[in-house]
PDB file of N, CA, C and O in Angstrom:
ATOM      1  N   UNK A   1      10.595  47.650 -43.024  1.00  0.00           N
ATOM      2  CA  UNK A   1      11.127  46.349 -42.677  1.00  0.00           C
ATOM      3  C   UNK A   1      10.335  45.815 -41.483  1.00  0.00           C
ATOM      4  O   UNK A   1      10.152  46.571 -40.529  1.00  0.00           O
ATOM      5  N   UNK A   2       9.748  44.301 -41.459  1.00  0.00           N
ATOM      6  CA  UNK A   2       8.924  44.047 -40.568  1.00  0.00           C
ATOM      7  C   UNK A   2      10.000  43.329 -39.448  1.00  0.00           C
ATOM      8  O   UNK A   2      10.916  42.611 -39.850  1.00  0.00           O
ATOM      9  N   UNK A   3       9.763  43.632 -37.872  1.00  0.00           N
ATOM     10  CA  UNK A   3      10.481  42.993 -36.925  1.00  0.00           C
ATOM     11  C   UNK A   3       9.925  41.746 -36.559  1.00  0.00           C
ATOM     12  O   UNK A   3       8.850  41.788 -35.959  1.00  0.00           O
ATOM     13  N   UNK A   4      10.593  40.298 -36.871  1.00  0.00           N
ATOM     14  CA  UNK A   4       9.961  39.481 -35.754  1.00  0.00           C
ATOM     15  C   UNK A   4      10.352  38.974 -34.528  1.00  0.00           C
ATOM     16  O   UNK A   4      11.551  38.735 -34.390  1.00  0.00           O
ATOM     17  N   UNK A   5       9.784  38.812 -33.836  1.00  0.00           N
ATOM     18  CA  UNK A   5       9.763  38.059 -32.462  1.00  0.00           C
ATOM     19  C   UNK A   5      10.077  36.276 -32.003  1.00  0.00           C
ATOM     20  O   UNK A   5       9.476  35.973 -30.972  1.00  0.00           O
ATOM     21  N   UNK A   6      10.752  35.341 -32.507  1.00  0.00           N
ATOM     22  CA  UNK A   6      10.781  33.962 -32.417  1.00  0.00           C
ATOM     23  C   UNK A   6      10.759  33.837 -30.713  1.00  0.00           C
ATOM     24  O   UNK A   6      11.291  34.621 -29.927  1.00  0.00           O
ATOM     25  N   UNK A   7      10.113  32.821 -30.443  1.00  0.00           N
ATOM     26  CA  UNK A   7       9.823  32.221 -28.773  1.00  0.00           C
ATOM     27  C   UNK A   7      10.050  31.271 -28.709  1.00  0.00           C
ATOM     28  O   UNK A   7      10.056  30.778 -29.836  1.00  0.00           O
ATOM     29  N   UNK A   8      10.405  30.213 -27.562  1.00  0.00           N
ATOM     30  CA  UNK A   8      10.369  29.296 -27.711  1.00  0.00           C
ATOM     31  C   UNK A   8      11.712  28.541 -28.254  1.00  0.00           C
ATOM     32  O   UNK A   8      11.607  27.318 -28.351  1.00  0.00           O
ATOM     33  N   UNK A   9      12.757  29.031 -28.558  1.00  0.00           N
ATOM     34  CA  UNK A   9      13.834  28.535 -29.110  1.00  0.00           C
ATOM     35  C   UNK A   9      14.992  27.839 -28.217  1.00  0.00           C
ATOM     36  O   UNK A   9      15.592  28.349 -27.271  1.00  0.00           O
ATOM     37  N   UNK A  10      15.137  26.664 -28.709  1.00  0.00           N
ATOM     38  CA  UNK A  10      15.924  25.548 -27.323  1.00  0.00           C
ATOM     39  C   UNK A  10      17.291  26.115 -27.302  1.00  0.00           C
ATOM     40  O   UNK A  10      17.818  26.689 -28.255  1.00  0.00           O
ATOM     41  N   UNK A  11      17.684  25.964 -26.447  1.00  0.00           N
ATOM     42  CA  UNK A  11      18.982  26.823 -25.793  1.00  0.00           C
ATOM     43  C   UNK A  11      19.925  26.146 -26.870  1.00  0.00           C
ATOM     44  O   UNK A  11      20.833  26.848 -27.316  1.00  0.00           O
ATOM     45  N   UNK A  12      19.788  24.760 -27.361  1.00  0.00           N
ATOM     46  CA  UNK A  12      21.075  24.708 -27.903  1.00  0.00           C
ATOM     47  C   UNK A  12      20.795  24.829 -29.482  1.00  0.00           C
ATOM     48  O   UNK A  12      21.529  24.245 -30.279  1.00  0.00           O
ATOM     49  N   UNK A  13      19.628  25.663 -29.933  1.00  0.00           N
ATOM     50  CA  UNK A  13      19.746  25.709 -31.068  1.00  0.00           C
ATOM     51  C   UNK A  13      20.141  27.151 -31.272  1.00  0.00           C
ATOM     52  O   UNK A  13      20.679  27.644 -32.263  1.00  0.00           O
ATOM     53  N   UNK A  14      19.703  27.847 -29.928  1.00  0.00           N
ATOM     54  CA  UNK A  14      20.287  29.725 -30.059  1.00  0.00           C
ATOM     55  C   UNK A  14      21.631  28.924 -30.019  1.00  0.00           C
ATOM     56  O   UNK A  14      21.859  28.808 -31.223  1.00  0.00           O
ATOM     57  N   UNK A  15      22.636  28.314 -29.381  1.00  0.00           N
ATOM     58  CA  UNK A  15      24.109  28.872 -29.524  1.00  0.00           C
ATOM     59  C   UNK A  15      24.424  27.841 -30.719  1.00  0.00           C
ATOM     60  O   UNK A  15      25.634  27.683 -30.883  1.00  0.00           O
ATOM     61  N   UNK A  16      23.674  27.170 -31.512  1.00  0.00           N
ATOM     62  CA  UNK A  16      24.492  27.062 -32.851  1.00  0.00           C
ATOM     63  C   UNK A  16      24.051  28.073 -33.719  1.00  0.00           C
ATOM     64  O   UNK A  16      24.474  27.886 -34.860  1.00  0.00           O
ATOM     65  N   UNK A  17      23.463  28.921 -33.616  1.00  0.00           N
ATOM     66  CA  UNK A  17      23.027  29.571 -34.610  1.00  0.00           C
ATOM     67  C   UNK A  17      23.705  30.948 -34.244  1.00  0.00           C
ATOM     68  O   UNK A  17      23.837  31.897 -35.017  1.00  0.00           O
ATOM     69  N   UNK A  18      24.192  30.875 -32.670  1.00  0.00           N
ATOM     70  CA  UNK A  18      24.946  32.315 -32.348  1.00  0.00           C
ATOM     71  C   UNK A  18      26.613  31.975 -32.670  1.00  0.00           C
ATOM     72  O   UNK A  18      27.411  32.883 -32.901  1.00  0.00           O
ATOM     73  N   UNK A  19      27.016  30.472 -32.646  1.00  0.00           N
ATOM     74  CA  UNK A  19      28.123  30.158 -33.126  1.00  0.00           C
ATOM     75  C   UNK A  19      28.442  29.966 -34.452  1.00  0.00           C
ATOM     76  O   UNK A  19      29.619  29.942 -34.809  1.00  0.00           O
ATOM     77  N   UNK A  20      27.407  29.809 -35.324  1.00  0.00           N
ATOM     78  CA  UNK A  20      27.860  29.920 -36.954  1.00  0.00           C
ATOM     79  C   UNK A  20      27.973  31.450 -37.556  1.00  0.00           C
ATOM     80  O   UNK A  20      28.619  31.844 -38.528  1.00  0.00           O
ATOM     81  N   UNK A  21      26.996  32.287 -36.508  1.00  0.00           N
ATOM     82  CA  UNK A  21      27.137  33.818 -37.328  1.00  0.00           C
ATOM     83  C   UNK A  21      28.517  34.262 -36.434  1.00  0.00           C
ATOM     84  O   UNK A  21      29.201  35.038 -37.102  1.00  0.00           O
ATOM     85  N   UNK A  22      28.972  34.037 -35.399  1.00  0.00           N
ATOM     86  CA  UNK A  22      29.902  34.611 -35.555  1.00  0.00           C
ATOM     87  C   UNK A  22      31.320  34.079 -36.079  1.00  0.00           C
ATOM     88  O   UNK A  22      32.385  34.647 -35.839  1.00  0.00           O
ATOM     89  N   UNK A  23      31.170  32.850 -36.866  1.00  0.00           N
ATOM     90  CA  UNK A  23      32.328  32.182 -37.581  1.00  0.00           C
ATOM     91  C   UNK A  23      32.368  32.672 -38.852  1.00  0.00           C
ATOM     92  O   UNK A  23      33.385  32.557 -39.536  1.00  0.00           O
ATOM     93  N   UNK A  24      31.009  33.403 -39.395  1.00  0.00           N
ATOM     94  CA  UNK A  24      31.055  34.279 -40.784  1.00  0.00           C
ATOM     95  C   UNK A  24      31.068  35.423 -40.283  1.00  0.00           C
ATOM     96  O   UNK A  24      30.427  36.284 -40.884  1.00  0.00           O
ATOM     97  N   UNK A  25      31.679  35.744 -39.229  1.00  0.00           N
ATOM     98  CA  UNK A  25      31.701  37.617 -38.821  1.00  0.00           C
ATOM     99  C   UNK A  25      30.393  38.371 -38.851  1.00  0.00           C
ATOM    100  O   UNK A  25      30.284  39.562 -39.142  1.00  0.00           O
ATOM    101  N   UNK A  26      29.507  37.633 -38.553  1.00  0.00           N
ATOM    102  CA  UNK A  26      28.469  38.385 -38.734  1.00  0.00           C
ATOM    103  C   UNK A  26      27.498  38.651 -37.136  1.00  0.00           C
ATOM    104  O   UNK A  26      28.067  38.375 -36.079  1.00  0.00           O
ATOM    105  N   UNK A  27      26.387  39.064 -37.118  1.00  0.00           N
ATOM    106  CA  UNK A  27      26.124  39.325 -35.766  1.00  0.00           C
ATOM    107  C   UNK A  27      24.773  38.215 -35.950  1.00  0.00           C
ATOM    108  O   UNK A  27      24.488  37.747 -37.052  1.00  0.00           O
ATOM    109  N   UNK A  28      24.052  37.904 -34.765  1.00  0.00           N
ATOM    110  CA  UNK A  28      23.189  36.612 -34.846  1.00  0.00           C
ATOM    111  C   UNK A  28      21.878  37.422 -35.321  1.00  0.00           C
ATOM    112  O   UNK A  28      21.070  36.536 -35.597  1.00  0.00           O
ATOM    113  N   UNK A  29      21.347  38.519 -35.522  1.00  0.00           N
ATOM    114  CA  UNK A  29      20.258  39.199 -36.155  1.00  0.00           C
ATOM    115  C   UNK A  29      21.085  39.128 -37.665  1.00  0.00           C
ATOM    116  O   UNK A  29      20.693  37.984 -37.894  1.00  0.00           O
ATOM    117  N   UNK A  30      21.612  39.332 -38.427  1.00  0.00           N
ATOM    118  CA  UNK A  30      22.492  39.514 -39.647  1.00  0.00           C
ATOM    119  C   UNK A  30      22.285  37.841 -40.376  1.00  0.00           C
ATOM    120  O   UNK A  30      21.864  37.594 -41.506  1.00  0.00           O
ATOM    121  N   UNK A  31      22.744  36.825 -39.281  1.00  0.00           N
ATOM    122  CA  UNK A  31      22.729  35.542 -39.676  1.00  0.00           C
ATOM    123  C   UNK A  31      21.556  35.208 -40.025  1.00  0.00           C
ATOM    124  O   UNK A  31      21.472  34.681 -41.134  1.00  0.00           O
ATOM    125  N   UNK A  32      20.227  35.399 -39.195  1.00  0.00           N
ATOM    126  CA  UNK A  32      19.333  34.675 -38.777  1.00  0.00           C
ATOM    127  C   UNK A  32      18.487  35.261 -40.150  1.00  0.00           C
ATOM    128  O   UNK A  32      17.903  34.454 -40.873  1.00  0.00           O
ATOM    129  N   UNK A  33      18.469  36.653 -40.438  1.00  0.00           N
ATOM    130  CA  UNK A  33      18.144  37.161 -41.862  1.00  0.00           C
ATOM    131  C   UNK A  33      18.296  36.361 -42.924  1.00  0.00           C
ATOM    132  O   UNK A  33      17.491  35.785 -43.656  1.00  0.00           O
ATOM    133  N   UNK A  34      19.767  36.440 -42.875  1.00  0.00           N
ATOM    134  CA  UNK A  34      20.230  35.636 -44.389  1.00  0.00           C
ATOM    135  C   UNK A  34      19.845  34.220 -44.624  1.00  0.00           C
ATOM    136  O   UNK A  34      19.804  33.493 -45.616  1.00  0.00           O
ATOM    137  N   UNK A  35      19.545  34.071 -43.206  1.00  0.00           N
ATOM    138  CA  UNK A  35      19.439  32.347 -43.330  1.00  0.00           C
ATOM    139  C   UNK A  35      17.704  32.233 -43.779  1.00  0.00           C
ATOM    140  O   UNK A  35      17.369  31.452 -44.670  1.00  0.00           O
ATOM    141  N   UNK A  36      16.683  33.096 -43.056  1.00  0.00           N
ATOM    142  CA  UNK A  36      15.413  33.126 -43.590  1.00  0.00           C
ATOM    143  C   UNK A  36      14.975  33.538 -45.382  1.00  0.00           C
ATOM    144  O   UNK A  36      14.089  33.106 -46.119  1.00  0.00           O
ATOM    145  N   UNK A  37      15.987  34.484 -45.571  1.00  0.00           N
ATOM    146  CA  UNK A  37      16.373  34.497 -46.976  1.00  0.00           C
ATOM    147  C   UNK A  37      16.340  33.505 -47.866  1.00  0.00           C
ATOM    148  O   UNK A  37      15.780  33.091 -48.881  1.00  0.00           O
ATOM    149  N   UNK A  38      17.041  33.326 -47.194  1.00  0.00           N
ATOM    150  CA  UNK A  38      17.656  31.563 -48.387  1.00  0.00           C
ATOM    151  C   UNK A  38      16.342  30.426 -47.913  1.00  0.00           C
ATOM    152  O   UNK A  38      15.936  29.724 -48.839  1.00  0.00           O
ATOM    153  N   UNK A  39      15.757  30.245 -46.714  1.00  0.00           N
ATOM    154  CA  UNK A  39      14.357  29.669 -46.786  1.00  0.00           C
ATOM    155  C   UNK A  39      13.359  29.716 -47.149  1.00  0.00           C
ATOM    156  O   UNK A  39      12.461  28.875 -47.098  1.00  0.00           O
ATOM    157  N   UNK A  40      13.393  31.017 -47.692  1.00  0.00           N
ATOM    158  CA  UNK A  40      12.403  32.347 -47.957  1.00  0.00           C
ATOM    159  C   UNK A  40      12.202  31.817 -49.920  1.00  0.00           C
ATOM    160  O   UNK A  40      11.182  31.687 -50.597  1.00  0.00           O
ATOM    161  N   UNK A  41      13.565  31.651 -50.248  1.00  0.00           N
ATOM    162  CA  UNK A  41      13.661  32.150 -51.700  1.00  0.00           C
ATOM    163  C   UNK A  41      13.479  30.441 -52.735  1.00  0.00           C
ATOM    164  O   UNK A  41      13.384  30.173 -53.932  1.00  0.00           O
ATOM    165  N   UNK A  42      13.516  29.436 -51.118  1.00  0.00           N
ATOM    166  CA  UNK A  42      13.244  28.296 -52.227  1.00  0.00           C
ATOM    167  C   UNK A  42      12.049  27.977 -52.425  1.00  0.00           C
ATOM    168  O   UNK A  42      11.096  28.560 -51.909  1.00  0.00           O
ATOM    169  N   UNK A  43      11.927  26.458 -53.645  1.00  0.00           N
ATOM    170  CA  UNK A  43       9.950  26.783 -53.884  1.00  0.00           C
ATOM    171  C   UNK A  43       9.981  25.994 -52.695  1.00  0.00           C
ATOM    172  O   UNK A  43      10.807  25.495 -51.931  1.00  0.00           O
ATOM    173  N   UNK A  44       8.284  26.118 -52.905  1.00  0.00           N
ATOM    174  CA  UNK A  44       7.780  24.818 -52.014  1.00  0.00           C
ATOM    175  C   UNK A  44       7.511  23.292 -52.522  1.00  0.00           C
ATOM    176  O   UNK A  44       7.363  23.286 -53.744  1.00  0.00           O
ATOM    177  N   UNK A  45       7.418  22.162 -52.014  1.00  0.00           N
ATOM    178  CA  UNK A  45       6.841  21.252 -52.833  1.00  0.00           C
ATOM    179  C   UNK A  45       6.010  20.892 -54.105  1.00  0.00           C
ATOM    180  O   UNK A  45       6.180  20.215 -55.119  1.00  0.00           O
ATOM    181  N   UNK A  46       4.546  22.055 -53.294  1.00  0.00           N
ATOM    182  CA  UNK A  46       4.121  22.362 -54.366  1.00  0.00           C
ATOM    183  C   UNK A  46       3.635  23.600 -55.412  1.00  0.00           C
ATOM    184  O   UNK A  46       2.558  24.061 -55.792  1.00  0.00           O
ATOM    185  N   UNK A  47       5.288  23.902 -55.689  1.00  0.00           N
ATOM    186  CA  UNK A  47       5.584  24.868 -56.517  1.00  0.00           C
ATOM    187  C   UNK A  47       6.591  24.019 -57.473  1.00  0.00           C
ATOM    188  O   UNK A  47       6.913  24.116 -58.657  1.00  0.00           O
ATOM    189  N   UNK A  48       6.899  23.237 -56.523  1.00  0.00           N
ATOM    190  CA  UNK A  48       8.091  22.445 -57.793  1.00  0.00           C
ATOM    191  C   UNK A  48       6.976  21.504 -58.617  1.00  0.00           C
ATOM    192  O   UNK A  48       6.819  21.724 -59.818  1.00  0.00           O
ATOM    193  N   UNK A  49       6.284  20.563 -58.022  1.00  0.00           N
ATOM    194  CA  UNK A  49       5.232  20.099 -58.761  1.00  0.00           C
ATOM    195  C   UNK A  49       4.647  20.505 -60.110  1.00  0.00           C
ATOM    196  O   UNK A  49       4.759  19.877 -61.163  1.00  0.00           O
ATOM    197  N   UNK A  50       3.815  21.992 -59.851  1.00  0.00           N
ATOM    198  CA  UNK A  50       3.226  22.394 -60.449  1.00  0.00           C
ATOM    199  C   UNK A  50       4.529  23.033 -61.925  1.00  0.00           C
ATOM    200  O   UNK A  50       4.118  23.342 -63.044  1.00  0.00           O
ATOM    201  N   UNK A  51       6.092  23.092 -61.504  1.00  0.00           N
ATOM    202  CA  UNK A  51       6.468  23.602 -62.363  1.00  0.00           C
ATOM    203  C   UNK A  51       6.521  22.101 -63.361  1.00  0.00           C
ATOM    204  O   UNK A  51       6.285  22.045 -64.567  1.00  0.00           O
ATOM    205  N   UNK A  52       6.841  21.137 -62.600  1.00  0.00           N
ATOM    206  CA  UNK A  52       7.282  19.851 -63.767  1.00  0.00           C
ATOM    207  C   UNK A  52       6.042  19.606 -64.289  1.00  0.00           C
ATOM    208  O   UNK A  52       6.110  19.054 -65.387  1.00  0.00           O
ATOM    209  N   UNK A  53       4.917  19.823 -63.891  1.00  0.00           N
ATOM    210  CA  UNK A  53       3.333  19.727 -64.666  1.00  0.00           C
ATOM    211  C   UNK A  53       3.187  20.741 -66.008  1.00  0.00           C
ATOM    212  O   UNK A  53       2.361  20.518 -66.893  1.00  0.00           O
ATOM    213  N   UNK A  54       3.943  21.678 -66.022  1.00  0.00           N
ATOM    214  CA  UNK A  54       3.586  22.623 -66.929  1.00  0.00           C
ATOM    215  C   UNK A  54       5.015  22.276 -68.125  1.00  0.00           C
ATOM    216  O   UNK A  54       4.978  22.697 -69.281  1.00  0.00           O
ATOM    217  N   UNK A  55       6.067  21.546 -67.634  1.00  0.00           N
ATOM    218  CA  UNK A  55       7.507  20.999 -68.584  1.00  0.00           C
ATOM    219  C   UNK A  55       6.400  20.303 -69.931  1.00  0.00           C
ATOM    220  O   UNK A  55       5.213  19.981 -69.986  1.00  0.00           O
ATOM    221  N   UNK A  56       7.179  20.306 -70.573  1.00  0.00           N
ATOM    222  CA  UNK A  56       6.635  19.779 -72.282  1.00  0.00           C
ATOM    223  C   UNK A  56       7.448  18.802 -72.277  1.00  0.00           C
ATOM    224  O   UNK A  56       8.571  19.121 -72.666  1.00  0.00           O
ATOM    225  N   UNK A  57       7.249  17.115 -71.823  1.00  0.00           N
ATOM    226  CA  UNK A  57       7.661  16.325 -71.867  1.00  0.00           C
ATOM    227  C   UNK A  57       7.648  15.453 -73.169  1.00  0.00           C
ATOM    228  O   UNK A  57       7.869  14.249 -73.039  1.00  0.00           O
ATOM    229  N   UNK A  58       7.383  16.015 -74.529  1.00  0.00           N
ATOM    230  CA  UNK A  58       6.847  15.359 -75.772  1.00  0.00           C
ATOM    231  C   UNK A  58       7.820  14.511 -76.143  1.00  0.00           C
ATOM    232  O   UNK A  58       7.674  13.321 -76.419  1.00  0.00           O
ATOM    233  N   UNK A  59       9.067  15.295 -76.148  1.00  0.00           N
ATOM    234  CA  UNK A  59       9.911  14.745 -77.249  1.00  0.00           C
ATOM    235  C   UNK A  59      11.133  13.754 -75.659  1.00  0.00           C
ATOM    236  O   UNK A  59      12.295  13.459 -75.937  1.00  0.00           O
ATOM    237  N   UNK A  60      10.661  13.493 -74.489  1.00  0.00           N
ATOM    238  CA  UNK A  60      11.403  12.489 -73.752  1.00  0.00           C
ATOM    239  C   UNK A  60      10.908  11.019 -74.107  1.00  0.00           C
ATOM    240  O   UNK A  60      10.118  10.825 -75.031  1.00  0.00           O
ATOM    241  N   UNK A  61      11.354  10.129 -73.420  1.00  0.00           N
ATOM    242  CA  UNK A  61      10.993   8.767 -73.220  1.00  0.00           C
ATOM    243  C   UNK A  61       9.397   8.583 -73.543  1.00  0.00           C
ATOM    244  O   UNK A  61       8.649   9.542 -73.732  1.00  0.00           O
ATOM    245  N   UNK A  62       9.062   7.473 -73.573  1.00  0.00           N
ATOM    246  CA  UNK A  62       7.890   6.921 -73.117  1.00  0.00           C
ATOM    247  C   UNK A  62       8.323   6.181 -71.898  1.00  0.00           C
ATOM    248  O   UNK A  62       9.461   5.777 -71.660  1.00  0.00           O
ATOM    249  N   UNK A  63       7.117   6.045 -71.064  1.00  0.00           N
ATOM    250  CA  UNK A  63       6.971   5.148 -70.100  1.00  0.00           C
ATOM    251  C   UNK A  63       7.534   3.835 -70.546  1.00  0.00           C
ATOM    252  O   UNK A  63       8.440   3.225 -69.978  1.00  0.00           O
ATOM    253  N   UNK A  64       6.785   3.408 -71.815  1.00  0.00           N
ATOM    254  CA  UNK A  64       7.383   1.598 -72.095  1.00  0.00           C
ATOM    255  C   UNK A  64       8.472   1.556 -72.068  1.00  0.00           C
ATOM    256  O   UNK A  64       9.016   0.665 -71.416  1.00  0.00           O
ATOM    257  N   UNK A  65       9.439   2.779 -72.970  1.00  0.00           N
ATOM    258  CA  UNK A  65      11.022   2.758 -72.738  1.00  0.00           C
ATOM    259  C   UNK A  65      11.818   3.041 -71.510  1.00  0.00           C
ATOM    260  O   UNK A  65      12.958   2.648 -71.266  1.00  0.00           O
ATOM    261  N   UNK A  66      11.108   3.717 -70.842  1.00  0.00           N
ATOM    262  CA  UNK A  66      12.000   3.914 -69.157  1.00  0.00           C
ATOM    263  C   UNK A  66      11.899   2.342 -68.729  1.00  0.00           C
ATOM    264  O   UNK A  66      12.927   1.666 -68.766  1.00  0.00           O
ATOM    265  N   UNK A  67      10.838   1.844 -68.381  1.00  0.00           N
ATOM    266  CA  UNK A  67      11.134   0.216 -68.036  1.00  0.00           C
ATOM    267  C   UNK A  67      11.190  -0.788 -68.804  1.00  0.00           C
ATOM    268  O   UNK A  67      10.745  -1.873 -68.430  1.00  0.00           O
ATOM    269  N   UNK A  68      11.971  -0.551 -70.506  1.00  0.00           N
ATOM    270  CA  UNK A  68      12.590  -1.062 -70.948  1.00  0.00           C
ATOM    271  C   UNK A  68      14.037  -1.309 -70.606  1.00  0.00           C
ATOM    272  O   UNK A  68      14.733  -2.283 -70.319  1.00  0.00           O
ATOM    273  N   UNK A  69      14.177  -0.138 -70.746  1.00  0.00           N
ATOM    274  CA  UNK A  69      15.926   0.277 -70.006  1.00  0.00           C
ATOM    275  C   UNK A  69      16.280   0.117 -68.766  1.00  0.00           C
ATOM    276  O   UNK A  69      17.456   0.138 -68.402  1.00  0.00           O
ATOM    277  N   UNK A  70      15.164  -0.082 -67.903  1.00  0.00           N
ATOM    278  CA  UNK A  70      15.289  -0.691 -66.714  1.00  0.00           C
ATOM    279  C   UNK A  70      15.733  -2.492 -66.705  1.00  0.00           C
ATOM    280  O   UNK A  70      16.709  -2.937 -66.102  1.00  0.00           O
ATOM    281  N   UNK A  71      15.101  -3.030 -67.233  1.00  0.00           N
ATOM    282  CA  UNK A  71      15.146  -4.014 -67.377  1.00  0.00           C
ATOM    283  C   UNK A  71      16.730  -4.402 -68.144  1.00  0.00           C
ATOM    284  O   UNK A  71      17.610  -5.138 -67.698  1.00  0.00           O
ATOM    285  N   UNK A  72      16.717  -3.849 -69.060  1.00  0.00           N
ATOM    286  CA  UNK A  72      18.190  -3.907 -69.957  1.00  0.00           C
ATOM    287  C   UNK A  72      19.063  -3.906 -68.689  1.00  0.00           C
ATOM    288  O   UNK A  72      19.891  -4.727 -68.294  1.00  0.00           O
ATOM    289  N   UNK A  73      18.671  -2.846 -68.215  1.00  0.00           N
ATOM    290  CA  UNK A  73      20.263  -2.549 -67.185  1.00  0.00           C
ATOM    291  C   UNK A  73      20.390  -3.379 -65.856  1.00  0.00           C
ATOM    292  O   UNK A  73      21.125  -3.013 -64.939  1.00  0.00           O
ATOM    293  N   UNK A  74      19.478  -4.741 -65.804  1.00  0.00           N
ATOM    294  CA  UNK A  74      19.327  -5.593 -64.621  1.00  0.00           C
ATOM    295  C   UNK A  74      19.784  -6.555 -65.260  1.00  0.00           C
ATOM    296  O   UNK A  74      20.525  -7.283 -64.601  1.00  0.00           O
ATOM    297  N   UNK A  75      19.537  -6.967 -66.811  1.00  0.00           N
ATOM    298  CA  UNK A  75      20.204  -8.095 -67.005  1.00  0.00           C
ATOM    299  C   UNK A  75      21.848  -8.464 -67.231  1.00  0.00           C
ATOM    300  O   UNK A  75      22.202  -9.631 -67.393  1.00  0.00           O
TER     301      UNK A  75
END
């Protein structure tokens, strides 16, 4: 397990982050994990990109019909 070191952290962002782990019973090393976790585990921009580039869009809309229906739904 690798240890890190954060510096630099503004006083009032340590005590919200020491006041939410201990409102889930947890200790502020425990919180600060789970919370990099969950930052850790989403994509990035461009990972989401590249996934809707690779979607098989054949059988959706055409372009002419999306701002067909645009139009429909203004008048």
């Amino acid at each position: 397990m690798t240890t890190l070191y954060v510096r630099d952290v503004p006083p009032e962002v340590a005590q919200t982050l020491k006041e939410r782990a201990a409102a889930e019973g947890k200790s502020l090393s425990a919180y600060v994990v789970a919370e990099l976790g969950r930052v850790a585990a989403r994509p990035t921009n461009a990972e989401i990109v590249a996934r809707l580039r690779q979607r098989d869009r054949s059988d959706g809309p055409s372009g002419t019909d999306i701002v067909e229906a645009l139009r429909e739904s203004r008048r």
